[in-house]
N, C-alpha and C positions, 0 to 999 in steps of 0.2 A: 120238373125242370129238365127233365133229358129228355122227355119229347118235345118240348121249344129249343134244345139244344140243336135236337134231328130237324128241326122242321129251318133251322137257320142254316143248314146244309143245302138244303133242296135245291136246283136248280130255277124251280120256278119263284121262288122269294128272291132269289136274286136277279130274276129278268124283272119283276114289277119294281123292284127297287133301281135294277137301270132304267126302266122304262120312265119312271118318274122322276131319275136326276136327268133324263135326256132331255124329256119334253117339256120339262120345266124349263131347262135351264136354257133351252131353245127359244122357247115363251120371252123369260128374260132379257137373251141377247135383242130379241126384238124391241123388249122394250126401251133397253139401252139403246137401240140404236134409232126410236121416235127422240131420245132426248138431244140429239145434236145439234137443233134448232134452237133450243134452249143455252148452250152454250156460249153462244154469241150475246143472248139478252138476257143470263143473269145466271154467269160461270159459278156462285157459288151456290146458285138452288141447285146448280145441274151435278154438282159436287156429290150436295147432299141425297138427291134422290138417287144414283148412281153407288152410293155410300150403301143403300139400302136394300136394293135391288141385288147389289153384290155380294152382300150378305146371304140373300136367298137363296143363291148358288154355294160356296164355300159353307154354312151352316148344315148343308145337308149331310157334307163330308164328316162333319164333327160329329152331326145325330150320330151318323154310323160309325163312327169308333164310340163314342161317349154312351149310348144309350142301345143299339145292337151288338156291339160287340161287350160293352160294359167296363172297358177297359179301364183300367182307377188311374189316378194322374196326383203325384206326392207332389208335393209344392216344398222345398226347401228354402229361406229366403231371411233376413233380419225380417222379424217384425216391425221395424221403423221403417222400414222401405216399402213392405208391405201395403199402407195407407195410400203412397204415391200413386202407386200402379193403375192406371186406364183414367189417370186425371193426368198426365205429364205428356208431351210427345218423347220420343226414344227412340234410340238405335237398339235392336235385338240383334246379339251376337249368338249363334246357334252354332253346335256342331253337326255334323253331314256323316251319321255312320250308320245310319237305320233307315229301309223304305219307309216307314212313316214318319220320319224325325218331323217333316214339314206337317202334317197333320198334328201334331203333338205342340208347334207351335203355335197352328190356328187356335188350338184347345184355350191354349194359353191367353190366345185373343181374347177368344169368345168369353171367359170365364171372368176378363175383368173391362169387357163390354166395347173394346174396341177393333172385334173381328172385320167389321164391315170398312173401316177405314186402313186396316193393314196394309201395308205395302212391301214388295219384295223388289229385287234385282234378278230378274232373271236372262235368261239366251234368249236371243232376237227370234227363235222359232219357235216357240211356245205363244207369242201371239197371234198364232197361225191356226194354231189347235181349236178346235170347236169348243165353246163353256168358258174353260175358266182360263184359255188364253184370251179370248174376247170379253169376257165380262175385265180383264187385265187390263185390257186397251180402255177401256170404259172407266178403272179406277186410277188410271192413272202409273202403273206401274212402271218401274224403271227399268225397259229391256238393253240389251248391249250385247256383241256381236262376237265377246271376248278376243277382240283383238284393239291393244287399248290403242293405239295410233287413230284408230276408228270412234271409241267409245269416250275417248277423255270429254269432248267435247259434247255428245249427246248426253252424254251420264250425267253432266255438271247443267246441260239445259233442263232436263227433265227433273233432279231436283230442286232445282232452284224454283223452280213453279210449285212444290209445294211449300214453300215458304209463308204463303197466304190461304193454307188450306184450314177452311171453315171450322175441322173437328179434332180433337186429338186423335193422333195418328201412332201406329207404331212401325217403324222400318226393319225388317228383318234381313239379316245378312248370315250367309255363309260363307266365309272367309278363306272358309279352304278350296272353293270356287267348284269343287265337285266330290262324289259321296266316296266315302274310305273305302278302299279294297285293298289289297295284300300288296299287288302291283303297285298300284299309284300311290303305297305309302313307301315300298324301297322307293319308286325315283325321286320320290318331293325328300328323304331322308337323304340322297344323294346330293343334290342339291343345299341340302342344310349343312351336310359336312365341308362340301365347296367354297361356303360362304362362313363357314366358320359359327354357324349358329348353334344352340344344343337342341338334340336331337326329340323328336318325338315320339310316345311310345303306340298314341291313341288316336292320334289327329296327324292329318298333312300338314305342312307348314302353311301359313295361311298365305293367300295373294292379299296382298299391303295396298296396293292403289286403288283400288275400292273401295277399302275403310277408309282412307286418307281422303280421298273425293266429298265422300260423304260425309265425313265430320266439318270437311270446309264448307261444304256447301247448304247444311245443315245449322250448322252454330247458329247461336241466337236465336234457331227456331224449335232445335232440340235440347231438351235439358239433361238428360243422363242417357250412358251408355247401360243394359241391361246385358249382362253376360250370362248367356244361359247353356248350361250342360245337363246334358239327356243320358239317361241310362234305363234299362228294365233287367228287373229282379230275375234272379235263377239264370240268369245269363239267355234271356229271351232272345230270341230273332225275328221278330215282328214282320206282317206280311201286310201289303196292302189287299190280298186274297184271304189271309186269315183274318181278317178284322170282319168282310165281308162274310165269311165262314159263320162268324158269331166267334169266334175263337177270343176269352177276355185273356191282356197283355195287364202288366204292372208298370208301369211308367213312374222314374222317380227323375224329377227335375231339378237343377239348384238354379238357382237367381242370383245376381249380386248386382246390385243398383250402383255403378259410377257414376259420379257428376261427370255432364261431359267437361267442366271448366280444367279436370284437372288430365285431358286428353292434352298430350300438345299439338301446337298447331302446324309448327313445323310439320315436313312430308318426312323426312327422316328421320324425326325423332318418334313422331307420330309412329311411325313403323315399325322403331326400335318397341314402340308401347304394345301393340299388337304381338308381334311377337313372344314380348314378358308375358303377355295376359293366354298366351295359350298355351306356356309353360307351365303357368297355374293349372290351366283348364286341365290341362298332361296330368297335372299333380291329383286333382278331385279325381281325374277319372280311374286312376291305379289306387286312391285311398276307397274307392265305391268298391272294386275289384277285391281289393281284400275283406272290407268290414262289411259291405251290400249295402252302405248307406252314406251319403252326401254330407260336410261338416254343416252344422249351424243348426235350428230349430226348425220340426214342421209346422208348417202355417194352414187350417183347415180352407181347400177351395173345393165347396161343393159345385156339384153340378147346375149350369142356369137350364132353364124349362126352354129356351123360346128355340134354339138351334130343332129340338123334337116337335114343337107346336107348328115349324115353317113348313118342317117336312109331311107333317099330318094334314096341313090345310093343303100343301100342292099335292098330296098323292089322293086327296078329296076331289079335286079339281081337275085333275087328268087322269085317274081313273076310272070314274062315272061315265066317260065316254066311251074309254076302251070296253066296260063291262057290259053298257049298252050295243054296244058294237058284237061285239062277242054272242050276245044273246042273238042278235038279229041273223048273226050268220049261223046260230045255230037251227035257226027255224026255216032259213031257206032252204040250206041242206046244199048248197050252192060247191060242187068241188073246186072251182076256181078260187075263188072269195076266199075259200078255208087255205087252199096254198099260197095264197097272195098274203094270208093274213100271219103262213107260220115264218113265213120269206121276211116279213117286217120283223117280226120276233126277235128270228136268228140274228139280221141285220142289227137289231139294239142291243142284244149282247154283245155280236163279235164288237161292236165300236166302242161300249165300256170296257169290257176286257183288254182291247186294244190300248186304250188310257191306262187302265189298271197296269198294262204292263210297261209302259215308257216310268214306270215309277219303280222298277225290278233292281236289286242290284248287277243281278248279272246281266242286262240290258241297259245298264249305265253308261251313258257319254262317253269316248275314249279323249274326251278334255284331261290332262296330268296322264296319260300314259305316257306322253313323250315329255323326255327331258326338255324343259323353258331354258330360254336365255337367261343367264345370270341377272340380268338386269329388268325381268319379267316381274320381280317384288321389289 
């Protein structure tokens, strides 16, 4: 076990491992981007096959927490709610305090089968990123530019189109609009006091017109809100480098399934809801802090096979050729070839690495450094 520990270190397992989420997922965006003729003559096969293809990018990420790094994932949840899950559509309410929180809630896709139709809110510049801002564009995702003068109108076009979308789907939202730091939780605290709100100990105060957009725009298509809070044991600090490391994390999650019926619809009271809901959130995260563990029952979610099977068949499929390649230069003896070929190498690290780290905390957006208008939730 310690020498596949050492050998999950190595520099070289981790370039075949980028080498394979690149060129896959390269492969992929090409083939999302044959399907846009399709579009026009039957939007919801282009749906579905888009559904699928996008899986094969984001499942790779899951292999690699779930099955190299080995990371365990507690499921806390009512067992009546339990049954629901990957048969309902849903808004996912996540908090934003861990570079992997958002890998943690693919997990969460993946494990009740509906990773490939997920959908997020993200910044309008992430669908500019190679992989998985493009395979984004492809499913659909809800980008905005976080300046709402701008986005109220795109955010509410963009959901409103999936209203007729073909599969259950689940919508993932971070509310606090960007990930926790020390800084950006005095000003959002600042800001609370201002407003007269009570304070938070774990969480920024959330941005409200986001959630409020999306439960209008949503109703009737989505049935419950899923509030989900994230913690790891021994007071972990999880890395998107350490996962890649082989390094295994303790992930313990709570769930609580709200109907959305009892969301109101009001924008202002709706907000006042938000708000209460992450005063609780405040409340599980300082009762984990003290006991290490989330109230309610665990619910056993083992691991699904197919996220390791997708990544098996594309590292079959695009490394046969590098290996062939490889051999070939080894027999010419060619020095050019050989430095052309370590030039590629280097190139597919630094550009995973480079992704790897727009995912850092301390390379986190300076969105909530600055004091918001009062009137920005």
């Amino acid at each position: 076990m310690g020498l596949l520990q050492l050998l999950k270190g190595q520099f070289l397992c981790h370039l075949l491992i980028f080498y394979v989420f690149l060129v896959s997922g390269l492969l992929v965006n090409l083939l999302q981007l044959c399907t846009l003729p399709l579009w026009a003559l039957n939007r919801q096969l282009a749906r579905r096959i888009n559904c699928r293809l996008g899986y094969c990018i984001s499942s790779q990420m899951v292999a690699l927490l779930e099955w190299w790094s080995g990371t365990e994932c507690t499921l806390y949840t009512d067992p009546e709610s339990y049954p629901r899950y990957g048969k309902e559509n849903a808004i996912v309410i996540l908090n934003h305090n861990f570079e992997i929180d958002f890998l943690c809630g693919w997990t969460f896709c993946e494990r009740f089968g509906v990773l490939g139709t997920s959908k997020v809110m993200a910044k309008k510049e992430l669908a500019y990123v190679p992989l998985i801002g493009w395979m984004w564009y492809f499913q659909e995702i809800v980008f905005c530019k976080r300046k709402w003068e701008e986005d109220r109108r795109t955010v509410a076009k963009s959901l409103q189109n999936l209203r007729d979308y073909p599969e259950n789907f689940w919508f993932l939202l971070f509310c606090e609009g960007t990930r926790f730091t020390e800084k950006k939780h005095k000003i959002s605290m600042e800001v609370a006091e201002s407003k007269g709100l009570p304070k938070l100990k774990h969480h920024l105060l959330p941005r409200t017109k986001g959630f409020c957009v999306t439960v209008q725009n949503l109703r009737g298509t989505v049935t419950a809100v899923y509030d989900s809070t994230l913690n790891f044991r021994n007071k972990e600090t999880p890395t998107l480098r350490g996962v890649l490391s082989g390094k295994k994390y303790h992930a313990d999650l709570y769930v609580r399934r709200i109907p959305l019926d009892s969301v109101p619809e009001d924008e202002a009271e709706c907000a006042a809801w938000l708000h209460k809901l992450y005063q609780e959130k405040d409340t599980f995260q300082e009762g984990y802090t003290q006991t290490g563990r989330f109230p309610g029952p665990v619910v056993n979610l083992p691991r699904q096979p197919w996220a390791l099977l997708n990544w098996l068949f594309w590292a079959v499929l695009v490394l046969g050729p590098l290996i062939l390649l490889l051999l070939q230069l080894l027999q010419t003896g060619s020095t050019l070839t050989v430095l052309c070929s370590l030039a590629v190498c280097i190139a597919v690290s630094g550009a995973v690495h480079w992704m790897i780290g727009q995912t850092e905390i301390n390379r986190a957006s300076s969105y909530g450094n600055k004091q918001a208008p009062l009137n920005n939730n």
